[in-house]
PAZAPA-4460 file (N, C-alpha, C; in steps of 0.05 Angstrom, whole numbers, plus 32768, in hexadecimal, padded with zeros to 4 digits):
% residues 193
    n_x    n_y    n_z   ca_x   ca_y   ca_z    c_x    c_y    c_z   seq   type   mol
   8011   7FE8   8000   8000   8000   8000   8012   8019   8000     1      X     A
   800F   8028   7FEA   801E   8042   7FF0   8019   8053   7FFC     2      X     A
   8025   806F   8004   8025   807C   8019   800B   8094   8016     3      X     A
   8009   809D   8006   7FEA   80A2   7FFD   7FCF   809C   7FF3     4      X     A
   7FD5   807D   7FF2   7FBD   8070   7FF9   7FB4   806A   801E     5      X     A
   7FC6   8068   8026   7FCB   8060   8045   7FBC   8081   8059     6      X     A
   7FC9   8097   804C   7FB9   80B7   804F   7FA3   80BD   804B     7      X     A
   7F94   80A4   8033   7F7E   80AD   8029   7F69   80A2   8048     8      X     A
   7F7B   8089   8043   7F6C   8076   8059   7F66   807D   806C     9      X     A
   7F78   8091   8081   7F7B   8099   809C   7F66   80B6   8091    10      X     A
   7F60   80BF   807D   7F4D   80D9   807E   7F33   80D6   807E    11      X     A
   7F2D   80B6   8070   7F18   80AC   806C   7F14   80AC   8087    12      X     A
   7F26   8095   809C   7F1D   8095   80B7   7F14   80A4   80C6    13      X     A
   7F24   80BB   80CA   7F21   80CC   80D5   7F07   80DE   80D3    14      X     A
   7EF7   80DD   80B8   7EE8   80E9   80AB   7EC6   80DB   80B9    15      X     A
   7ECE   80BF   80C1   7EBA   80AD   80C9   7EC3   80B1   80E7    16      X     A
   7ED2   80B6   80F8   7ED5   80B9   810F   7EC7   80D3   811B    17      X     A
   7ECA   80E9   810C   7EBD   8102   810A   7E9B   80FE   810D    18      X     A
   7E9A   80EE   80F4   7E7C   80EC   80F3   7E6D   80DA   810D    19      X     A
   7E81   80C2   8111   7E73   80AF   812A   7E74   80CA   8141    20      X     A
   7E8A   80DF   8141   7E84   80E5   8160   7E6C   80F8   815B    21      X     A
   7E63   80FC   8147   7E45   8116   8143   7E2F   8103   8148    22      X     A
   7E32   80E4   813F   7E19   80D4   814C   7E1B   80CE   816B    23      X     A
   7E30   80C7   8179   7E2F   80C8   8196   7E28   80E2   81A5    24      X     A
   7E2F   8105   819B   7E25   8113   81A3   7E06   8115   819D    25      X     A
   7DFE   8109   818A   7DDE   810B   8183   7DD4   80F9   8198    26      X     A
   7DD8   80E3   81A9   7DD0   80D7   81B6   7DDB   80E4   81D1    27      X     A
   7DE5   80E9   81D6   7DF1   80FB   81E9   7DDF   8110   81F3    28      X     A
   7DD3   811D   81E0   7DC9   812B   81DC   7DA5   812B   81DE    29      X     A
   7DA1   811A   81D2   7D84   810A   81D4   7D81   8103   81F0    30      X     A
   7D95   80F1   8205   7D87   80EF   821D   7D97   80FE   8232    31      X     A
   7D99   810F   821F   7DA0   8129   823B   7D82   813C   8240    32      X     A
   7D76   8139   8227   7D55   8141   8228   7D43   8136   823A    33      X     A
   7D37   8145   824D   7D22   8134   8257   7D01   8137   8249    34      X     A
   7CF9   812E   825B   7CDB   8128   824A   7CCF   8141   8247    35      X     A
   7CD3   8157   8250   7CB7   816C   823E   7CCA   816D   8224    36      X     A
   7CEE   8179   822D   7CF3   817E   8219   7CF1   8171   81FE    37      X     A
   7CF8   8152   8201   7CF5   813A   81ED   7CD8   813D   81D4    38      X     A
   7CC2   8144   81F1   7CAD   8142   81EB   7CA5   815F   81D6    39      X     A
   7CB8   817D   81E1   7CB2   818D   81D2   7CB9   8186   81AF    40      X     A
   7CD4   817B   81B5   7CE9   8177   8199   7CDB   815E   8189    41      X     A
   7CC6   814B   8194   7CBE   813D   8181   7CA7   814C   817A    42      X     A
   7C93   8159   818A   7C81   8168   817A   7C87   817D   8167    43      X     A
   7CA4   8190   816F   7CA6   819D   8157   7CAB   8199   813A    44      X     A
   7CB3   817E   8137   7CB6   816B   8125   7CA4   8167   8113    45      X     A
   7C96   8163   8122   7C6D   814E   811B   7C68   8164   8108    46      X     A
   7C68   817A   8119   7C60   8196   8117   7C68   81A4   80F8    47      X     A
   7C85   81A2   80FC   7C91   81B3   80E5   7C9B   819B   80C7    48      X     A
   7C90   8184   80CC   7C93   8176   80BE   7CAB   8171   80A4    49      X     A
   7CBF   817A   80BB   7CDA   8187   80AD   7CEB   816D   80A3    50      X     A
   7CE0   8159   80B7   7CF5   8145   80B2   7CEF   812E   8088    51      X     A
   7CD2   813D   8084   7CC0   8127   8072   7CCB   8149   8057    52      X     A
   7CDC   8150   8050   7CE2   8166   8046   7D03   8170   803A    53      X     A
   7D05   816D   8028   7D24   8177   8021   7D23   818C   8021    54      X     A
   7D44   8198   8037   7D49   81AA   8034   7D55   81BF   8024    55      X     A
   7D57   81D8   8023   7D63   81E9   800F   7D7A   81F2   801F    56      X     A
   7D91   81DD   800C   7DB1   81DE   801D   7DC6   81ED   8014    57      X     A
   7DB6   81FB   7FF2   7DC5   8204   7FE1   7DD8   8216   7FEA    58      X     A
   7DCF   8231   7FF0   7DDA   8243   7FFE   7DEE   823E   801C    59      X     A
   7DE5   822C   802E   7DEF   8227   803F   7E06   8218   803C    60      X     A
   7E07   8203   8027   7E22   81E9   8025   7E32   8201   8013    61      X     A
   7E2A   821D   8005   7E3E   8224   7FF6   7E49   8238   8008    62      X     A
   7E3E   8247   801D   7E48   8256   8036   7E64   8242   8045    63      X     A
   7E55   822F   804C   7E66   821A   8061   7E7F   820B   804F    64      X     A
   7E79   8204   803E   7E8F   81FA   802B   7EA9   820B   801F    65      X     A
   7E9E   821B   8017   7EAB   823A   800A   7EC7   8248   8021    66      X     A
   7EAE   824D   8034   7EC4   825D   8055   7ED1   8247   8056    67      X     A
   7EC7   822B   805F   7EDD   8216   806B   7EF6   8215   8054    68      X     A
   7EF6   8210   8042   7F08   8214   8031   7F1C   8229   802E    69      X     A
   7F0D   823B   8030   7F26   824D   802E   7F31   8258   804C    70      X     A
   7F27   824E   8062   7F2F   8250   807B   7F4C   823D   8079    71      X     A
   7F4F   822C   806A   7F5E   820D   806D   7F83   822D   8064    72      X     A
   7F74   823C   8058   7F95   8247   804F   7FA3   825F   806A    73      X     A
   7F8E   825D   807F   7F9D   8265   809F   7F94   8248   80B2    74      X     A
   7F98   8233   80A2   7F98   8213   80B0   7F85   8213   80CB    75      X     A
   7F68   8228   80C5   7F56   821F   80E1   7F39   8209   80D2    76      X     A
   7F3B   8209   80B2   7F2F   8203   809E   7F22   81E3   80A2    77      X     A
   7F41   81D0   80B0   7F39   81B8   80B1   7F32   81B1   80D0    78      X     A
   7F35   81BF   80E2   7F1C   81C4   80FD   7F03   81CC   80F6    79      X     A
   7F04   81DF   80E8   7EDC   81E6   80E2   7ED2   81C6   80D3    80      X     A
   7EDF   81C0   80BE   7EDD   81B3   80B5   7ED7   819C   80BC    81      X     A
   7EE9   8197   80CC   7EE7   817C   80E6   7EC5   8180   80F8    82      X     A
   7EC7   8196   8107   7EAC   819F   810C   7E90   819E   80FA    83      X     A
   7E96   81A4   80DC   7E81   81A2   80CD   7E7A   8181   80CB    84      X     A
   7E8F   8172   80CF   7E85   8155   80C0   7E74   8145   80E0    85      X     A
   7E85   8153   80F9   7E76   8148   8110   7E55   8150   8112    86      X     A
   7E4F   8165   8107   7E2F   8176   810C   7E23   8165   80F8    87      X     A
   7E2B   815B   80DD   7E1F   8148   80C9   7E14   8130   80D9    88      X     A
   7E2A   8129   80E5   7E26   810D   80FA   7E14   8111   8109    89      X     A
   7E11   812A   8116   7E06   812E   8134   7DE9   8132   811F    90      X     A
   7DE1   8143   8109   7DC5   8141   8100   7DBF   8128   80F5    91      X     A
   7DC8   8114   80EC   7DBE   8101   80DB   7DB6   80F0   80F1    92      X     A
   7DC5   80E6   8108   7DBB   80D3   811E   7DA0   80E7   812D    93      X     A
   7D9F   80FD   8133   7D8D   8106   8148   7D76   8101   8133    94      X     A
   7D75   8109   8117   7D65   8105   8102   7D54   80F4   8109    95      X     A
   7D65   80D7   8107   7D5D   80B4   8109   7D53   80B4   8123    96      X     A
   7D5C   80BC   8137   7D56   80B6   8156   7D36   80BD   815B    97      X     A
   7D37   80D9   814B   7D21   80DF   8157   7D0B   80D3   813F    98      X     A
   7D0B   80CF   8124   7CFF   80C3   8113   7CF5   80A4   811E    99      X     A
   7D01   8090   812B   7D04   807D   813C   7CED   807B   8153   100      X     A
   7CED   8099   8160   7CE2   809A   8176   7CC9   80A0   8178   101      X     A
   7CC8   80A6   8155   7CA7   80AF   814C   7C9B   809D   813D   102      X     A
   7CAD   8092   812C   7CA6   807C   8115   7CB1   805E   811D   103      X     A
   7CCA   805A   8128   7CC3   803C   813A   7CD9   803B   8117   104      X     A
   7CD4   801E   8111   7CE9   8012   80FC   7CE1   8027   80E8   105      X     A
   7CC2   802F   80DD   7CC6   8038   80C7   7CDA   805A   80C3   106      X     A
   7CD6   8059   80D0   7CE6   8077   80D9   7CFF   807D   80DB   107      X     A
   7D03   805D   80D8   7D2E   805B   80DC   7D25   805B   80BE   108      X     A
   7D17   8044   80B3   7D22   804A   809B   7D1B   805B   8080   109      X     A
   7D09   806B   808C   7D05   8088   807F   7D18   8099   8088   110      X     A
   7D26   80A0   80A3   7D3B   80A4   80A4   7D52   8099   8095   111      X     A
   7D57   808F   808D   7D6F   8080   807B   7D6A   8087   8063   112      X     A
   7D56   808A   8056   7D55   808F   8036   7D53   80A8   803A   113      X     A
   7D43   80BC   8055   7D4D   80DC   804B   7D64   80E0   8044   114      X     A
   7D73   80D8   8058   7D89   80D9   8060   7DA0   80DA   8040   115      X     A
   7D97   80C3   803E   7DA9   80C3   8023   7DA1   80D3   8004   116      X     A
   7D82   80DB   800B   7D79   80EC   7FFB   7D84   8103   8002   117      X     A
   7D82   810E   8017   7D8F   8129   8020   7DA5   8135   8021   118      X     A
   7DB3   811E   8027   7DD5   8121   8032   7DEC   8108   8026   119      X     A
   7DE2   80F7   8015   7DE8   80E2   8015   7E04   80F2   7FFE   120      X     A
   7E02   80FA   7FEB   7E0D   8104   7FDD   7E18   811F   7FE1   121      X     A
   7E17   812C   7FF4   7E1F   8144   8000   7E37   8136   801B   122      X     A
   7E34   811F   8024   7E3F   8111   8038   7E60   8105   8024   123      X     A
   7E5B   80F8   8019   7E70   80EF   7FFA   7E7C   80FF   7FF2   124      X     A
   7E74   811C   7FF2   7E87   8131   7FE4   7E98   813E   8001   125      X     A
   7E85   8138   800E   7E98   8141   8025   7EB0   8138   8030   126      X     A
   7EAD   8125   8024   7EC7   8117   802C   7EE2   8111   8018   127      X     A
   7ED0   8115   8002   7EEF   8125   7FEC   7EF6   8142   7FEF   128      X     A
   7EE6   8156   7FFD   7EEE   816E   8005   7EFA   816C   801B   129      X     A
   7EFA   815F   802B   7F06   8155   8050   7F24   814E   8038   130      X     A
   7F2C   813B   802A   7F3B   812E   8028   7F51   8142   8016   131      X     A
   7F46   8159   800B   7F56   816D   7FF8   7F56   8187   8014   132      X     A
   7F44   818B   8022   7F47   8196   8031   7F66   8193   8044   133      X     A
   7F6B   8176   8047   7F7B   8165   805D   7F97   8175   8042   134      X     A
   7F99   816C   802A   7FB1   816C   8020   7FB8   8188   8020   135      X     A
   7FA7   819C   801D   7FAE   81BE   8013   7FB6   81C1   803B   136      X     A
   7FAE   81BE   8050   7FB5   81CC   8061   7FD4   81B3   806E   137      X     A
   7FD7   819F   805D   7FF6   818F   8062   8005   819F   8054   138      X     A
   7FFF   81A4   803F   8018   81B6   802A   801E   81CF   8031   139      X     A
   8004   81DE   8037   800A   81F5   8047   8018   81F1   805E   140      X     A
   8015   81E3   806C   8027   81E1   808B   8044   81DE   8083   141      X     A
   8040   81C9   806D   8063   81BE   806D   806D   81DE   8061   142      X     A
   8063   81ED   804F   8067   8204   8046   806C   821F   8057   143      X     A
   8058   8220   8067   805B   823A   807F   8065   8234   808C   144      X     A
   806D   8220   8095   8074   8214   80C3   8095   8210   80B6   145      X     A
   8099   81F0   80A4   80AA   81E0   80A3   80C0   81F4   8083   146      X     A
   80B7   8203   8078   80C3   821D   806D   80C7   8206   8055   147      X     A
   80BA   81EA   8048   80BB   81E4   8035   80BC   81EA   8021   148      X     A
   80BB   81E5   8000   80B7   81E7   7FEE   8095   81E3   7FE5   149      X     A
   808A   81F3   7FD3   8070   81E8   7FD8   8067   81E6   7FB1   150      X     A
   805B   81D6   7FB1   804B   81D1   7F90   8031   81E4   7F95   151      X     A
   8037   81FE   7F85   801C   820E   7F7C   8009   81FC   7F68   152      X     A
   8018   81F1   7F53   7FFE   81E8   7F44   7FF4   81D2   7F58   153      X     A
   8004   81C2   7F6D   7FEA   81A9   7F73   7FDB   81B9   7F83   154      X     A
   7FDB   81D6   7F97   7FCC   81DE   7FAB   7FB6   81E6   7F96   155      X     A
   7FBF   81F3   7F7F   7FAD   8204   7F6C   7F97   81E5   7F5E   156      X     A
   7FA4   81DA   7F59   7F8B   81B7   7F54   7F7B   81B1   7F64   157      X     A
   7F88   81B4   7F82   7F74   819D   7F98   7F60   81B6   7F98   158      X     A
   7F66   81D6   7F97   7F50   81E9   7F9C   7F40   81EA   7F88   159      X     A
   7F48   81E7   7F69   7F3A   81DE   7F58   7F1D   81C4   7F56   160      X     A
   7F27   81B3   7F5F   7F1D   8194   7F67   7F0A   819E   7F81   161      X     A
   7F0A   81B3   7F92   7EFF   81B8   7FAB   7EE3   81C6   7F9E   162      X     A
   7EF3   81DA   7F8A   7EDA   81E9   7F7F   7EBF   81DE   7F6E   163      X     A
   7ED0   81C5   7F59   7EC5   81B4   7F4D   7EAB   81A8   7F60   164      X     A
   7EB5   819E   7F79   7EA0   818E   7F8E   7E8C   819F   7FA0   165      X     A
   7E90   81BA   7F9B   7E80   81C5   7FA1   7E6A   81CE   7F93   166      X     A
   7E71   81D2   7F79   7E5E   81D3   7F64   7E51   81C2   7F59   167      X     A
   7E61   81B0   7F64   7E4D   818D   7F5E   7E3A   818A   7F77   168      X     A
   7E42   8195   7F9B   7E2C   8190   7FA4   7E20   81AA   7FA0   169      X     A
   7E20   81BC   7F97   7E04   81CD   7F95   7DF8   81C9   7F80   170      X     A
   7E02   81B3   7F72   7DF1   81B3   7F54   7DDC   819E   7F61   171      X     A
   7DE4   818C   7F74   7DD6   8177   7F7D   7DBF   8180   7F8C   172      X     A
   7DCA   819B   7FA6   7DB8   8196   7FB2   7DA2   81B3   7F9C   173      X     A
   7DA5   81BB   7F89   7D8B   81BE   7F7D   7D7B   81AC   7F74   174      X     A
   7D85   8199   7F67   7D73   817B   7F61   7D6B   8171   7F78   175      X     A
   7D74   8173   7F8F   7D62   816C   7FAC   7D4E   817F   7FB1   176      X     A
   7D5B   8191   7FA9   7D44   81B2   7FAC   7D24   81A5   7F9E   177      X     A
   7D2E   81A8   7F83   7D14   81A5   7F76   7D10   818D   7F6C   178      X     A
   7D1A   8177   7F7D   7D10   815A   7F6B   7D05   814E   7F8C   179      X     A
   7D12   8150   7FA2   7D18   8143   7FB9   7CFE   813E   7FC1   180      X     A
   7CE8   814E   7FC6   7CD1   814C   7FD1   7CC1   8132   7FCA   181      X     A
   7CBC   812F   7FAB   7CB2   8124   7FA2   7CB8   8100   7FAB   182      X     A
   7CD7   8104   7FAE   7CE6   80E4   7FB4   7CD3   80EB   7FC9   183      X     A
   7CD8   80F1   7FDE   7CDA   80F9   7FFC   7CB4   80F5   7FFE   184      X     A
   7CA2   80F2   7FED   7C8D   80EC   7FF3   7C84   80D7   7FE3   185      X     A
   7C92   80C8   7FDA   7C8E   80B2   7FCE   7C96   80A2   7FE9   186      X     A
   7CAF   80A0   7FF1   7CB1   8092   8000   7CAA   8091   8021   187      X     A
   7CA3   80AB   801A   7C87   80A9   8036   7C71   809A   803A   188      X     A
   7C70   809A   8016   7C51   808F   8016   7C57   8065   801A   189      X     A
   7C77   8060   8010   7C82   804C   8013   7C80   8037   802D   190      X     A
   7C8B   8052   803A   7C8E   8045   8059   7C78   804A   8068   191      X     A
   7C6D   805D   8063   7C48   8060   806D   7C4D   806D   808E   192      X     A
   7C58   8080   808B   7C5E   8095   8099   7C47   80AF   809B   193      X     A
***
């Protein structure tokens, strides 16, 4: 195994370690609630029928993606970043938990196909941005700290390749924009929610 396959590996991990600790805070979090509050946060649910609904992420994944990126060139880029992939974790389990707690099995697994309707493909890109993210703030370090030599064209590619995946997820999440509902009530009507 070579030495940047072995990097890819440890970013991948790391990338899934991030995300497991946003599902233990979601549970963490869940029975730190007691019962009015539980009881408020599942009725506002029922209520705002937010969870049976795609969101409009357009603007927001190009805010959060955009800053984190270019934060990575004073190296605080892959901490937010790290933070962004834990809050993914921490919404997608509280998502399920509380979907679970309303809907019983069918609700995990209407949870699971939002899920991948919503984020499933916004989750995938995130992790080739984590992983170009990881290489632009190594080169910069070895460059600023360790007074290396540095390759402009590869920083100028991976930011290239960064931009590319952001235009691919906002192209997506307009097709979630205006296609998503329709999935999203089909398979309501599936699981009989």
């Amino acid at each position: 195994m070579n030495k940047n396959h072995i990097i890819k590996n440890k970013i991948i991990k790391l990338f899934i370690i991030c995300f497991i600790i946003g599902y233990i805070l979601a549970f963490l979090f869940y029975f730190s609630l007691d019962k009015i509050e539980l009881k408020s946060l599942i009725s506002a649910v029922k209520n705002s029928n937010i969870l049976f609904k795609t969101s409009n992420n357009i603007i927001n994944h190009l805010k959060i993606l955009s800053v984190t990126v270019l934060l990575t060139l004073i190296f605080v880029g892959v901490p937010i970043f790290i933070g962004l992939i834990i809050s993914e974790g921490f919404k997608v389990c509280l998502r399920l938990i509380i979907l679970f707690k309303i809907y019983k099995l069918k609700g995990i697994i209407y949870g699971l196909i939002y899920t991948l309707i919503n984020n499933g493909i916004y989750l995938l890109i995130l992790i080739f941005i984590f992983k170009k993210i990881i290489k632009i703030a190594k080169a910069l370090y070895l460059y600023k700290i360790k007074k290396e030599n540095i390759n402009f064209n590869y920083l100028f590619n991976n930011y290239i390749r960064i931009i590319t995946l952001i235009i691919f997820t906002l192209i997506f999440d307009t097709l979630i924009y205006l296609y998503g509902n329709y999935l999203l009530n089909y398979i309501i009507k599936l699981c009989q929610l």
